[in-house]
DSSP file (Angstrom, degrees, kcal/mol; ACC not computed):
  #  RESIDUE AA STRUCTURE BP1 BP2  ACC     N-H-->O    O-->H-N    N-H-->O    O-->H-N    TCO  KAPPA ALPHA  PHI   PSI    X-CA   Y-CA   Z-CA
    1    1 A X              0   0    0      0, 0.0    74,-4.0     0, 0.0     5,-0.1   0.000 360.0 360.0 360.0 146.8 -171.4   49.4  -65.1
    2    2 A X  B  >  -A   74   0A   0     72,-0.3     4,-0.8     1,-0.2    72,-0.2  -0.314 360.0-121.6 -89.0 175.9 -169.7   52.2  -63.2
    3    3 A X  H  > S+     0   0    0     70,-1.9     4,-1.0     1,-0.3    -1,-0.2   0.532 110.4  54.2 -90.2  15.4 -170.3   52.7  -59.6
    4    4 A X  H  > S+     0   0    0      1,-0.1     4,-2.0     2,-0.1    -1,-0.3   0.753 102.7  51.9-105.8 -20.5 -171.4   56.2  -60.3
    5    5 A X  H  > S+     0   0    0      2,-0.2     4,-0.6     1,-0.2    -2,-0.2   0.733 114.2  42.9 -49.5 -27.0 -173.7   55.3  -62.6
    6    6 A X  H  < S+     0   0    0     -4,-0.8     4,-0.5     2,-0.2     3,-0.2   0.860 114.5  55.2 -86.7 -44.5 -175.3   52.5  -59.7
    7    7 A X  H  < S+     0   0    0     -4,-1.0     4,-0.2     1,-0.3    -2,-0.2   0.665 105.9  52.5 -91.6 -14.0 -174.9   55.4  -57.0
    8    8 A X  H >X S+     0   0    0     -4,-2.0     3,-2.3     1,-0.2     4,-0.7   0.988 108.2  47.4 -60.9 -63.6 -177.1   57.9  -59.4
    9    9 A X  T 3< S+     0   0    0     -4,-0.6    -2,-0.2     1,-0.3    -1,-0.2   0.324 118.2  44.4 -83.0  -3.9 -180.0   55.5  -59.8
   10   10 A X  T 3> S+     0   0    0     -4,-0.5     4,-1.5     2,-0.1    -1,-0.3   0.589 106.3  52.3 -81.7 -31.6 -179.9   55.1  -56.0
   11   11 A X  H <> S+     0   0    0     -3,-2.3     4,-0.9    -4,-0.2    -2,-0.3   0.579 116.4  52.8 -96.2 -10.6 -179.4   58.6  -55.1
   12   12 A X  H  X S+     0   0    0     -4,-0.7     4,-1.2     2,-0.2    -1,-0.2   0.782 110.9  37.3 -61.3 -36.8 -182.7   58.5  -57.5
   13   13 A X  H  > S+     0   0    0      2,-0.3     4,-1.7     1,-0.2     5,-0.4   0.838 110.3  65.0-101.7 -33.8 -184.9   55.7  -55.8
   14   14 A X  H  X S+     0   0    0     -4,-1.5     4,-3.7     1,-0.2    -1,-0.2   0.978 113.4  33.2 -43.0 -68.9 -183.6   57.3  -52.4
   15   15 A X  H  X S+     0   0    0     -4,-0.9     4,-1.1     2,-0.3    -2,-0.3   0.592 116.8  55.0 -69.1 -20.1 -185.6   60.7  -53.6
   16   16 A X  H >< S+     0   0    0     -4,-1.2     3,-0.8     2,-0.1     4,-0.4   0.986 114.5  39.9 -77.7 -76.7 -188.3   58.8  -55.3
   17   17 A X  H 3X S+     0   0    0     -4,-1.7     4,-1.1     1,-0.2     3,-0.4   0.609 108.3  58.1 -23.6 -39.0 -188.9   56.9  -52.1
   18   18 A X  H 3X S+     0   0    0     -4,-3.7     4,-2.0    -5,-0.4    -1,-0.2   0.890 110.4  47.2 -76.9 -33.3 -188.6   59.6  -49.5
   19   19 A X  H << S+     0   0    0     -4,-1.1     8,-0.3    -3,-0.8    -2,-0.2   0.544 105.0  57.7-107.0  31.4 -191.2   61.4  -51.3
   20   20 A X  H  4 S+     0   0    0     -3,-0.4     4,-0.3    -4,-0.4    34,-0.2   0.482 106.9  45.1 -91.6 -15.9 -193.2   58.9  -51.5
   21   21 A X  H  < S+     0   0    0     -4,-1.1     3,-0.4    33,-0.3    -2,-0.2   0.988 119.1  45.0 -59.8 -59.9 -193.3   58.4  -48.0
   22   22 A X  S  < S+     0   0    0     -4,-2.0    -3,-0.1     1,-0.2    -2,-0.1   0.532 126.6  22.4 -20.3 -53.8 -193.8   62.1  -47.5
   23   23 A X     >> +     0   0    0     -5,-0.2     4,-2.3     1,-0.1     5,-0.7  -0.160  66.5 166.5-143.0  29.2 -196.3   62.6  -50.0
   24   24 A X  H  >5S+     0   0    0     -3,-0.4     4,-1.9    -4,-0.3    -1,-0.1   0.536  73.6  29.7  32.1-107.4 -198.1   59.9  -51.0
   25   25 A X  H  >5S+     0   0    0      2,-0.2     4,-1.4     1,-0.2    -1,-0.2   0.834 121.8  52.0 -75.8 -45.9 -201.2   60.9  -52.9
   26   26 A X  H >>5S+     0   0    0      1,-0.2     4,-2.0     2,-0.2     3,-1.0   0.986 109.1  48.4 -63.2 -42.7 -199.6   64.0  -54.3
   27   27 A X  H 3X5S+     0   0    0     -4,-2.3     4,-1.5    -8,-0.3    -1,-0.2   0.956 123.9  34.3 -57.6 -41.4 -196.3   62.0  -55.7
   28   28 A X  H 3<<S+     0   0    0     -4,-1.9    -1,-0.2    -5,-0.7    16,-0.2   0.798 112.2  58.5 -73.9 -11.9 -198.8   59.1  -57.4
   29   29 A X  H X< S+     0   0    0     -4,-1.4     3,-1.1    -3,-1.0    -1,-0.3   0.873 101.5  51.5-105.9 -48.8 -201.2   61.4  -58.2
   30   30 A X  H 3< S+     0   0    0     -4,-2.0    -2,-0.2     1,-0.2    -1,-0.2   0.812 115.8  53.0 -48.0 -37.4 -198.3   63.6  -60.5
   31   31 A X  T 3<  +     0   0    0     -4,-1.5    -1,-0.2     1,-0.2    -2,-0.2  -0.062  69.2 109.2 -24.8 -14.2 -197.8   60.0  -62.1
   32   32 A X    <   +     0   0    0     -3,-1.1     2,-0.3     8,-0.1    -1,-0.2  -0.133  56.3  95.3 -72.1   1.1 -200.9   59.2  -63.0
   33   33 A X  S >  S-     0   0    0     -3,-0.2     3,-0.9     3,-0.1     2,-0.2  -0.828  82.0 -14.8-134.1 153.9 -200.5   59.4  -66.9
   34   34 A X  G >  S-     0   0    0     -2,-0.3     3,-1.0     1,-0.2     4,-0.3  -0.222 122.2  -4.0  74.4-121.9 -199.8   57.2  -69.4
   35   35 A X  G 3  S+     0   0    0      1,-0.2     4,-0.4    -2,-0.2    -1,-0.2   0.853 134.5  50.2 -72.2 -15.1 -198.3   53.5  -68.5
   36   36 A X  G <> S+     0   0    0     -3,-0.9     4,-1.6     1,-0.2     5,-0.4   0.354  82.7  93.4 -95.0   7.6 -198.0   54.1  -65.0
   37   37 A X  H <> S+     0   0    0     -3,-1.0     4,-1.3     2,-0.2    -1,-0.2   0.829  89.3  46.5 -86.6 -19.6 -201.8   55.5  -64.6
   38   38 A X  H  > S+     0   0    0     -4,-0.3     4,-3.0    -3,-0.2    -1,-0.2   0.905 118.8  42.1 -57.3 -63.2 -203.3   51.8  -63.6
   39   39 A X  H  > S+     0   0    0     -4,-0.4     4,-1.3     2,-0.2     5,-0.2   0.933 117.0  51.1 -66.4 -32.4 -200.2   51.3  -61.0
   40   40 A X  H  X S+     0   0    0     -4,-1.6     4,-3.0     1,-0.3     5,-0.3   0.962 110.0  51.3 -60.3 -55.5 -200.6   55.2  -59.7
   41   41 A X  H  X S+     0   0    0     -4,-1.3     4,-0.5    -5,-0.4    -1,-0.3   0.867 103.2  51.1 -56.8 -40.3 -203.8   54.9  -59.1
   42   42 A X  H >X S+     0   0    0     -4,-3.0     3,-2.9     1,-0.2     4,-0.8   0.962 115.7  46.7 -62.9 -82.9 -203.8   52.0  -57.2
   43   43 A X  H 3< S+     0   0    0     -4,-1.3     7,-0.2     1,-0.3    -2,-0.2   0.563 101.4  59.6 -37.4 -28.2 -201.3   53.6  -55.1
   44   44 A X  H 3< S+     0   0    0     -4,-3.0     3,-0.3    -5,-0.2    -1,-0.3   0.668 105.2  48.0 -43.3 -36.5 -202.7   56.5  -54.7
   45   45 A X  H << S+     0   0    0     -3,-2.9     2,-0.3    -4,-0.5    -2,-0.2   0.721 112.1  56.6-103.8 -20.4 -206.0   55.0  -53.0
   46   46 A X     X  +     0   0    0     -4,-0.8     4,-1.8     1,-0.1    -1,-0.2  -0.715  65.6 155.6-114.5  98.1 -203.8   53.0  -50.8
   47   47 A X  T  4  +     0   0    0     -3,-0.3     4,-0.3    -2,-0.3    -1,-0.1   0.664  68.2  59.5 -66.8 -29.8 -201.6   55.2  -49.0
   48   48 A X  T >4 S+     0   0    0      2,-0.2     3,-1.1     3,-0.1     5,-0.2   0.538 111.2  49.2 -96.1-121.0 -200.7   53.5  -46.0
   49   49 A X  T >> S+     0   0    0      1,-0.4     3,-3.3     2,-0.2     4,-1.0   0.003 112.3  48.6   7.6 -91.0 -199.1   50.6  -48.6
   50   50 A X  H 3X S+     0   0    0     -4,-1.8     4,-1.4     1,-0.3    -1,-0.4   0.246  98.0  59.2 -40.5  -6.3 -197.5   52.8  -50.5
   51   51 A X  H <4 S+     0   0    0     -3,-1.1    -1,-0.3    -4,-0.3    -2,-0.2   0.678 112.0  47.1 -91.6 -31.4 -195.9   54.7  -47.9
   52   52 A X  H <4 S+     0   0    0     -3,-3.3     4,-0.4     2,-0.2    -2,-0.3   0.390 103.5  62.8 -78.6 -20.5 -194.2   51.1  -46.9
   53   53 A X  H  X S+     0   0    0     -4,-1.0     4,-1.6    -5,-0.2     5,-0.2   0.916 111.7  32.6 -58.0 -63.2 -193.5   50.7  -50.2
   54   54 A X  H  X S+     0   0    0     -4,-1.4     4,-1.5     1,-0.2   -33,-0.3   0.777 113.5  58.0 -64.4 -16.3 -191.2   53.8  -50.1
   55   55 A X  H  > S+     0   0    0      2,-0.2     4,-2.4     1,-0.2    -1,-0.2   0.899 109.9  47.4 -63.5 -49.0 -190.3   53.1  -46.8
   56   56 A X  H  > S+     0   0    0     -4,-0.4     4,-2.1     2,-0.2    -2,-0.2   0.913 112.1  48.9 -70.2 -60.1 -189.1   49.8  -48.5
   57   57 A X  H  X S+     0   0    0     -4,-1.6     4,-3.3     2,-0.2     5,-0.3   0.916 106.3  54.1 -67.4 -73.7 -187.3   51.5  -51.4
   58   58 A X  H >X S+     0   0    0     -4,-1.5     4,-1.4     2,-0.2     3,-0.7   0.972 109.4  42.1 -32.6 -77.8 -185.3   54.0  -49.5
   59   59 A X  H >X S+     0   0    0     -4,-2.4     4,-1.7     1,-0.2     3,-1.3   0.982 117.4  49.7 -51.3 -52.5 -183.5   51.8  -47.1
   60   60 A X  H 3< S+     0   0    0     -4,-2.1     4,-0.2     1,-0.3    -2,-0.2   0.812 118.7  39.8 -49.6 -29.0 -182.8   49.0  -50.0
   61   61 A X  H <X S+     0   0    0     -4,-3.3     4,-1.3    -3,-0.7    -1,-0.3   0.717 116.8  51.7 -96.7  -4.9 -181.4   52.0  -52.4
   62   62 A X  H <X S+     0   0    0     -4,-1.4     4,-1.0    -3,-1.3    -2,-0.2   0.623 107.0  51.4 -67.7 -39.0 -179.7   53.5  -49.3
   63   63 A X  H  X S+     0   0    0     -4,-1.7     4,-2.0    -5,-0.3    -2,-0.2   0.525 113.4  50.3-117.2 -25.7 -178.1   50.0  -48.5
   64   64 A X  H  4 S+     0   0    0     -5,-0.5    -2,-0.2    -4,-0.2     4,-0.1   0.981 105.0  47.5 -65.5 -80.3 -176.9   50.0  -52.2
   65   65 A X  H >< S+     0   0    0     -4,-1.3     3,-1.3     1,-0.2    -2,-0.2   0.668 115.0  54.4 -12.2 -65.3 -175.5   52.9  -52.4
   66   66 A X  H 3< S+     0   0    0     -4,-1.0     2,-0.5     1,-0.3    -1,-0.2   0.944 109.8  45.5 -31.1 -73.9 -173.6   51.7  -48.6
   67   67 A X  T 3< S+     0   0    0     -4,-2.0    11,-1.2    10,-0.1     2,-0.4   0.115  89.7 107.2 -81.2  35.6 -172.2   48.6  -49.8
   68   68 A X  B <  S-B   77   0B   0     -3,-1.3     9,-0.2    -2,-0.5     2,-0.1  -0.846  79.1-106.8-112.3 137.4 -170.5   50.1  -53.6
   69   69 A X        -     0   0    0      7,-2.6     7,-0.1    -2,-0.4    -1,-0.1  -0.273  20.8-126.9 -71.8 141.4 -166.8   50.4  -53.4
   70   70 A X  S    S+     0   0    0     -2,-0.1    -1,-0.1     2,-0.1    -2,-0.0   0.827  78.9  93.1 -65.2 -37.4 -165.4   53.9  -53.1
   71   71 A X  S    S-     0   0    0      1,-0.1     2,-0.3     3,-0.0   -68,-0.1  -0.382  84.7-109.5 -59.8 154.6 -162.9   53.9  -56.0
   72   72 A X  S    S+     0   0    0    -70,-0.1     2,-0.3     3,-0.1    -1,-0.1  -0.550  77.9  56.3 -72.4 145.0 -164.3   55.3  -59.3
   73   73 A X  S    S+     0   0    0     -2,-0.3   -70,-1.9     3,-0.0     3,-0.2  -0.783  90.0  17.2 129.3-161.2 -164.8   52.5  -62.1
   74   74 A X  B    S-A    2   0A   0     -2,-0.3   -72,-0.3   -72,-0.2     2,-0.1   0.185  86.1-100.1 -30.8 129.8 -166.6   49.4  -62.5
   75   75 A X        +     0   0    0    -74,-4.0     2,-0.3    -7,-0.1    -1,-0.2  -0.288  55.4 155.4 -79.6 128.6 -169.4   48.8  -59.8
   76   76 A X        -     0   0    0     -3,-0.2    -7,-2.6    -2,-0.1     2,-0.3  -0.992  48.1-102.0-150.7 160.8 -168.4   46.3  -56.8
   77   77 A X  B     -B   68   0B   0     -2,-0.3    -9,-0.3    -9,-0.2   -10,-0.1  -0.519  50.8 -96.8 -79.9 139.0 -169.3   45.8  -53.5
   78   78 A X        -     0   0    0    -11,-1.2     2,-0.2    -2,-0.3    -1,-0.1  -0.021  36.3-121.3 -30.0 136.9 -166.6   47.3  -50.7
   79   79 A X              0   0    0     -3,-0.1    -1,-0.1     1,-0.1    -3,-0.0  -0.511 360.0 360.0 -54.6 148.5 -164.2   45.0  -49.4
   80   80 A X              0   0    0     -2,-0.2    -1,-0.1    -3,-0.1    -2,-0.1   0.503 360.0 360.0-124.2 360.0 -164.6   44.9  -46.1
């Protein structure tokens, strides 16, 4: 897969996570419909979880993002 293609879905879960830190109730509570309304809901009514969830989510897609090699093409971790 190419690494900008990894570093999108990172630069995704980064913003998905930060406002779920952020915002909580509102973010699960926009979320609430269809296949996700069972998991939304539960998050939504536990906030403090879910706020550690994104907490959780952020650094890990953060830390992706980190270790993907700078050249464009096929996704690999840096050399170091």
């Amino acid at each position: 897969m190419d690494v900008r293609i990894v570093e999108s879905v990172a630069m995704f879960g980064i913003g998905d996570g930060l406002l779920t830190v952020l915002l909580p109730d509102e973010h699960c509570s926009r979320w609430a419909a269809g296949p996700f309304r069972p998991i939304m809901e539960w998050c939504r009514l536990h906030p403090g979880l879910t706020r550690a969830l994104g907490a959780v989510q952020l650094v890990a897609c953060a830390a992706l993002a980190a270790s993907l090699s700078t050249e464009p093409g096929p996704a690999k971790l840096r050399s170091r």
